[in-house]
Backbone as XML, in Angstrom:
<?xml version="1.0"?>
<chain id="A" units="angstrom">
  <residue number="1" name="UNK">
    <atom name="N" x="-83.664" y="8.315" z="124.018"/>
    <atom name="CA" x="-83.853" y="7.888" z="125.380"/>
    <atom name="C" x="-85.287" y="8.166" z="125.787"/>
  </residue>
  <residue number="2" name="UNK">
    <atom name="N" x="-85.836" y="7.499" z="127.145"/>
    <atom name="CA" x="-87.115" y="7.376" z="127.102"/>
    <atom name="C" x="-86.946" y="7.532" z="128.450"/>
  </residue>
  <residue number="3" name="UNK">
    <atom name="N" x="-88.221" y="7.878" z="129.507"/>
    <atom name="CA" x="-88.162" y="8.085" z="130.862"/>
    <atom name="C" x="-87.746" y="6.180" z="131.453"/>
  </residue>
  <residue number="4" name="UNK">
    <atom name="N" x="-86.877" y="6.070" z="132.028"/>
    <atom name="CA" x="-87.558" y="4.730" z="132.481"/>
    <atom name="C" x="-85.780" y="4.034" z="132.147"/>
  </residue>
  <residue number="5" name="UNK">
    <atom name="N" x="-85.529" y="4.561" z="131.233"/>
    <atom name="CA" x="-83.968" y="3.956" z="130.569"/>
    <atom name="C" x="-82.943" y="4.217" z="131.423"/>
  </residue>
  <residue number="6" name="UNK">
    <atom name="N" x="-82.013" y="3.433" z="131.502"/>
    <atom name="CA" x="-80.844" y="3.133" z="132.318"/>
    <atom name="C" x="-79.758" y="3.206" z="131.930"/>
  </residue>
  <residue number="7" name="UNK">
    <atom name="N" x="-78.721" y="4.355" z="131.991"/>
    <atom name="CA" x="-77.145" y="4.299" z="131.243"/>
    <atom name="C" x="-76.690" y="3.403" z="132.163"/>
  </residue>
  <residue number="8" name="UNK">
    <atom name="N" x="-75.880" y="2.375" z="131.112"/>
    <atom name="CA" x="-75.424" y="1.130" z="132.021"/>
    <atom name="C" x="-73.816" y="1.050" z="131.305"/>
  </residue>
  <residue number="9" name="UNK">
    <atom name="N" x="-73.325" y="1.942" z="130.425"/>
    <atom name="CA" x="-72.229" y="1.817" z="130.090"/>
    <atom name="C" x="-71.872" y="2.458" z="128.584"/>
  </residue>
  <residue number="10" name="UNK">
    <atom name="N" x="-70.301" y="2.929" z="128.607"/>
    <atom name="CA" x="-69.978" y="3.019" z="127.241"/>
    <atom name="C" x="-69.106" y="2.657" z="126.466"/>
  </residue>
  <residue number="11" name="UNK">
    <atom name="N" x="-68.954" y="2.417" z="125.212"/>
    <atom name="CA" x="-67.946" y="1.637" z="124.776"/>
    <atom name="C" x="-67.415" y="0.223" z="125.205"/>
  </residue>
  <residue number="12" name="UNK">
    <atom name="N" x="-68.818" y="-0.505" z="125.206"/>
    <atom name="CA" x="-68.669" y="-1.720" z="126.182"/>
    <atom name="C" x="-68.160" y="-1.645" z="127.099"/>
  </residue>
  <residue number="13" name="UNK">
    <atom name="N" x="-67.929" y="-0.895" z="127.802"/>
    <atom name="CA" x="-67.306" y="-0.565" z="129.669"/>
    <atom name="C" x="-68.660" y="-0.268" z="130.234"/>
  </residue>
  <residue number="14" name="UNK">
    <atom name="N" x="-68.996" y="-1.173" z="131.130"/>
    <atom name="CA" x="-70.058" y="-0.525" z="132.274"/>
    <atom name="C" x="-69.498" y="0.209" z="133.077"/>
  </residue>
  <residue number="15" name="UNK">
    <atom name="N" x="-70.435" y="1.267" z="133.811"/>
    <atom name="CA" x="-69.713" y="2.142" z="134.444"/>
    <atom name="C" x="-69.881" y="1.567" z="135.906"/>
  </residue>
  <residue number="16" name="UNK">
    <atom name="N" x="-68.874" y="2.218" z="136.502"/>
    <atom name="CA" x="-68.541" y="1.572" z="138.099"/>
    <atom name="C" x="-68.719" y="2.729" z="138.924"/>
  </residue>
  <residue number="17" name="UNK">
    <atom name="N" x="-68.437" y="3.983" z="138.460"/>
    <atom name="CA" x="-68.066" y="4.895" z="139.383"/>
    <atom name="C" x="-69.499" y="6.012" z="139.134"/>
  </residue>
  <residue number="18" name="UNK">
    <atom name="N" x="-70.116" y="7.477" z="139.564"/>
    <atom name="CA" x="-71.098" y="8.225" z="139.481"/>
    <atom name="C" x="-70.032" y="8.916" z="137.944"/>
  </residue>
  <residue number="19" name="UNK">
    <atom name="N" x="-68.651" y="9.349" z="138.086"/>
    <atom name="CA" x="-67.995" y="10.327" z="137.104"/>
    <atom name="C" x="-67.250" y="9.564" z="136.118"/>
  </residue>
  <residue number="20" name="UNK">
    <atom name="N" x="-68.361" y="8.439" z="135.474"/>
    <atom name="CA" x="-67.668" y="7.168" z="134.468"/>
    <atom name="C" x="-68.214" y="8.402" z="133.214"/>
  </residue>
  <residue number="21" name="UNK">
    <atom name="N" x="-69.366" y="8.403" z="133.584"/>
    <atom name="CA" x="-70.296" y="8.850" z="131.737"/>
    <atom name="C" x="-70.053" y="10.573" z="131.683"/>
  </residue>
  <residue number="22" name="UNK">
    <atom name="N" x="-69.629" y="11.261" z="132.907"/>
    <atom name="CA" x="-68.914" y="12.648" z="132.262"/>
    <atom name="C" x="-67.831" y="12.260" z="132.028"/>
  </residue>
  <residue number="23" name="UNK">
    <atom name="N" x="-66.476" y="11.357" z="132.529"/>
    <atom name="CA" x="-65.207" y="11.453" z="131.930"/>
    <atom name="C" x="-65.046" y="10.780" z="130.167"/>
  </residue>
  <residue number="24" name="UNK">
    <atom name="N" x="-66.101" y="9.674" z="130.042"/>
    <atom name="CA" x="-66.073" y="9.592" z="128.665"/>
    <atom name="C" x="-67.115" y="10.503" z="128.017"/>
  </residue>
  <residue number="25" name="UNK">
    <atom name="N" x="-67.783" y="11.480" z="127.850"/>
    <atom name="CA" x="-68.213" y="12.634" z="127.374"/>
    <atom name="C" x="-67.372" y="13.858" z="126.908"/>
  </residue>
  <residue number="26" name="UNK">
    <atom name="N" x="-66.069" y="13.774" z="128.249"/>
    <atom name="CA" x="-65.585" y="14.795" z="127.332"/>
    <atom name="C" x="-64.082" y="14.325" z="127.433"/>
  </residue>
  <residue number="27" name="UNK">
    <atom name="N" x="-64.226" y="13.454" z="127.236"/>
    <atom name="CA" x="-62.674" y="12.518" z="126.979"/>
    <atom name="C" x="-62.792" y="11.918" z="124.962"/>
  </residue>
  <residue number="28" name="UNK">
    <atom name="N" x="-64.479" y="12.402" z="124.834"/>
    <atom name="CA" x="-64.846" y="11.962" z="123.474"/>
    <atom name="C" x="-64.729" y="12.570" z="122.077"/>
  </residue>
  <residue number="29" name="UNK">
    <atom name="N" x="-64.190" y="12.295" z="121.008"/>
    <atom name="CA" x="-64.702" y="13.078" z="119.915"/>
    <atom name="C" x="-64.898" y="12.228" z="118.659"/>
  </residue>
  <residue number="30" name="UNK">
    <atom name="N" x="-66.219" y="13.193" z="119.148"/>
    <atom name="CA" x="-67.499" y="12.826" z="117.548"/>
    <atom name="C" x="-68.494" y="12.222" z="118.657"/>
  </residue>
  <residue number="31" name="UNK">
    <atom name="N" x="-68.836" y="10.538" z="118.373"/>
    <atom name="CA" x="-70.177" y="10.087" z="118.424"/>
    <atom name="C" x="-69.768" y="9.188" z="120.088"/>
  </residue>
  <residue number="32" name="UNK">
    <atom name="N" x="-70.810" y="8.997" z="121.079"/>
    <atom name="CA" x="-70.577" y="8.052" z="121.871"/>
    <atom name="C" x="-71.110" y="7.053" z="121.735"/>
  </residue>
  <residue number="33" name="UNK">
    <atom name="N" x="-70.698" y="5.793" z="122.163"/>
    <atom name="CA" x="-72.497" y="4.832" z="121.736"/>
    <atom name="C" x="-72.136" y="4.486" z="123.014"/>
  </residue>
  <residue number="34" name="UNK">
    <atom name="N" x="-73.873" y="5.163" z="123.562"/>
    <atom name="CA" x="-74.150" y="4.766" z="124.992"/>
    <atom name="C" x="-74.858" y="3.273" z="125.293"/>
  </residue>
  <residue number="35" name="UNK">
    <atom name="N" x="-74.983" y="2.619" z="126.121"/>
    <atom name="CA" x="-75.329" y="1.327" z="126.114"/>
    <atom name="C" x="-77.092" y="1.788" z="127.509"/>
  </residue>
  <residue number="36" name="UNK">
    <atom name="N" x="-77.344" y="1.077" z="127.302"/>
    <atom name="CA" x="-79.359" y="1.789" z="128.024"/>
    <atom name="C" x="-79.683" y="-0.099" z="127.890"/>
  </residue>
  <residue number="37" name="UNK">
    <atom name="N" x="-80.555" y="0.096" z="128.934"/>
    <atom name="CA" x="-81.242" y="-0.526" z="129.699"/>
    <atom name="C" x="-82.318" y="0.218" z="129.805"/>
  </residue>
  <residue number="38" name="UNK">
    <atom name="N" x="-83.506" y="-0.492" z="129.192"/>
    <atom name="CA" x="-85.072" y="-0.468" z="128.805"/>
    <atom name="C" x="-85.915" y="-1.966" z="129.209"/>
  </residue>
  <residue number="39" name="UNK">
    <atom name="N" x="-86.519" y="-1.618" z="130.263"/>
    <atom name="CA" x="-87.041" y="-3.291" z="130.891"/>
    <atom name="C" x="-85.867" y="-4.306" z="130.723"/>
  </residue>
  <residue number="40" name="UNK">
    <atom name="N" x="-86.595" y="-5.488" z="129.949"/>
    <atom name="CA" x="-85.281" y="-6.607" z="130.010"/>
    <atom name="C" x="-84.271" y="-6.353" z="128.930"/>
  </residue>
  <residue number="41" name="UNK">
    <atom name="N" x="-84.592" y="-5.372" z="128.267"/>
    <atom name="CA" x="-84.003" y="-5.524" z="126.603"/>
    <atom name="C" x="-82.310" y="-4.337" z="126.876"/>
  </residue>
  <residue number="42" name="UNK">
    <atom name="N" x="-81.216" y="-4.592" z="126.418"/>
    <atom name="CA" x="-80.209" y="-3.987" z="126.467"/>
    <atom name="C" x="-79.938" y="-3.509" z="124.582"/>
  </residue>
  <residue number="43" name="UNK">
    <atom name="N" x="-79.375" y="-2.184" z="124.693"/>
    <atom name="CA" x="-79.596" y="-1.116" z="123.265"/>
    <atom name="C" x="-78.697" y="-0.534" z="123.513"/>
  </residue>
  <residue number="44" name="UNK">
    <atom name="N" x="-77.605" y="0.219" z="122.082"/>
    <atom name="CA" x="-76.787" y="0.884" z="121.917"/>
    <atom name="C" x="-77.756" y="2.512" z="121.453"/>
  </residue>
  <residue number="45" name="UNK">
    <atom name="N" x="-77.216" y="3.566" z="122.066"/>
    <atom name="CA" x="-77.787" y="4.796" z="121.240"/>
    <atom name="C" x="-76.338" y="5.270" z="121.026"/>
  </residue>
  <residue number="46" name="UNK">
    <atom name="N" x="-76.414" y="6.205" z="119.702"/>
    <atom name="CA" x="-74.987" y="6.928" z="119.615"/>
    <atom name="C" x="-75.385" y="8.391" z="119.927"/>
  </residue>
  <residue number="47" name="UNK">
    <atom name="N" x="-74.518" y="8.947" z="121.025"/>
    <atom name="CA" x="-74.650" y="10.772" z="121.019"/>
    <atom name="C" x="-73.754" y="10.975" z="120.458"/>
  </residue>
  <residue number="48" name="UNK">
    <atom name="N" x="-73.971" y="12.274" z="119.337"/>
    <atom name="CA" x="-72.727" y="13.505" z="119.028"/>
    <atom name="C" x="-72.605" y="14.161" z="120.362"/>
  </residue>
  <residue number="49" name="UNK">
    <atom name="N" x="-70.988" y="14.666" z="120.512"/>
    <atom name="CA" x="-70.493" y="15.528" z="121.245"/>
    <atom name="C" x="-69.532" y="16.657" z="120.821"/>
  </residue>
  <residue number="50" name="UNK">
    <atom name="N" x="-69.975" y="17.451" z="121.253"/>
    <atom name="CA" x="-69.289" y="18.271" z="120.131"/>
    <atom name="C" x="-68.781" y="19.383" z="121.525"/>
  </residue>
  <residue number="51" name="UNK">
    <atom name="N" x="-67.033" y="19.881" z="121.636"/>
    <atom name="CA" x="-66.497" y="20.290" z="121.957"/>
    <atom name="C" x="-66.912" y="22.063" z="122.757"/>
  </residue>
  <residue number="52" name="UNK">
    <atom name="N" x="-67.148" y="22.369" z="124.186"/>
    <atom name="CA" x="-67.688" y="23.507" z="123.844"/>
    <atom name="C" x="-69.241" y="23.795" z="123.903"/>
  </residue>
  <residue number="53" name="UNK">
    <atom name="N" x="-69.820" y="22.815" z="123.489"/>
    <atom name="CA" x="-71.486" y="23.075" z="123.373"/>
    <atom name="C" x="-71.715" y="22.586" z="124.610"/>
  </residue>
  <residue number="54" name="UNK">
    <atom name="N" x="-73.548" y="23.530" z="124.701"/>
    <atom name="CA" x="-73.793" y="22.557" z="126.179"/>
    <atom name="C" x="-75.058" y="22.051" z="126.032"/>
  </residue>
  <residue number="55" name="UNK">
    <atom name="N" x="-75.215" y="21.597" z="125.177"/>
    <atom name="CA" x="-76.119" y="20.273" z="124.137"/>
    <atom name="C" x="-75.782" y="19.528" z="123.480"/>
  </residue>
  <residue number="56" name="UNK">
    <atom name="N" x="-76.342" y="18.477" z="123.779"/>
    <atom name="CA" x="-75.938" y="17.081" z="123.324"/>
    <atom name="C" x="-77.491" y="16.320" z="122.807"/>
  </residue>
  <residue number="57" name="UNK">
    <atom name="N" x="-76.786" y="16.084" z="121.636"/>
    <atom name="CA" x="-77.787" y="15.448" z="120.202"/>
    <atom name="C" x="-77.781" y="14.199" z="120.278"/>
  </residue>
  <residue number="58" name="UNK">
    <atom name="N" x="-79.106" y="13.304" z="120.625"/>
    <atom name="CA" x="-78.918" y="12.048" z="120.693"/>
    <atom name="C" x="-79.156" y="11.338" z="119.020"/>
  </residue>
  <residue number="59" name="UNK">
    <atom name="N" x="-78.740" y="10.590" z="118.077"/>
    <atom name="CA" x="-79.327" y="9.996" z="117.004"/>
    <atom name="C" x="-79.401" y="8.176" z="116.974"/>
  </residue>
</chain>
């Protein structure tokens, strides 16, 4: 992620609500693929989540 980027959804669900991207965070296990908005261009990133931690690894 980059300053400027936009979480616009996960698991092909855009989010509607402010408590969309914590309830699938820890509704998750293993990888998320977040969906971002960067100028005009739309991109998947995948985060690990890992149970318990309070860091989260973007790859």
């Amino acid at each position: 992620m980059q300053i400027g980027d936009v979480l616009i959804g996960v698991l092909g669900r855009l989010f509607t609500t402010m408590n969309d991207l914590s309830k699938y965070l820890h509704e998750s296990k293993g990888s998320v693929p977040l969906q971002l908005l960067r100028g005009s261009q739309q991109f998947v990133i995948y985060v690990a989540v890992q149970a318990g931690k309070t860091a989260v690894e973007a790859t």
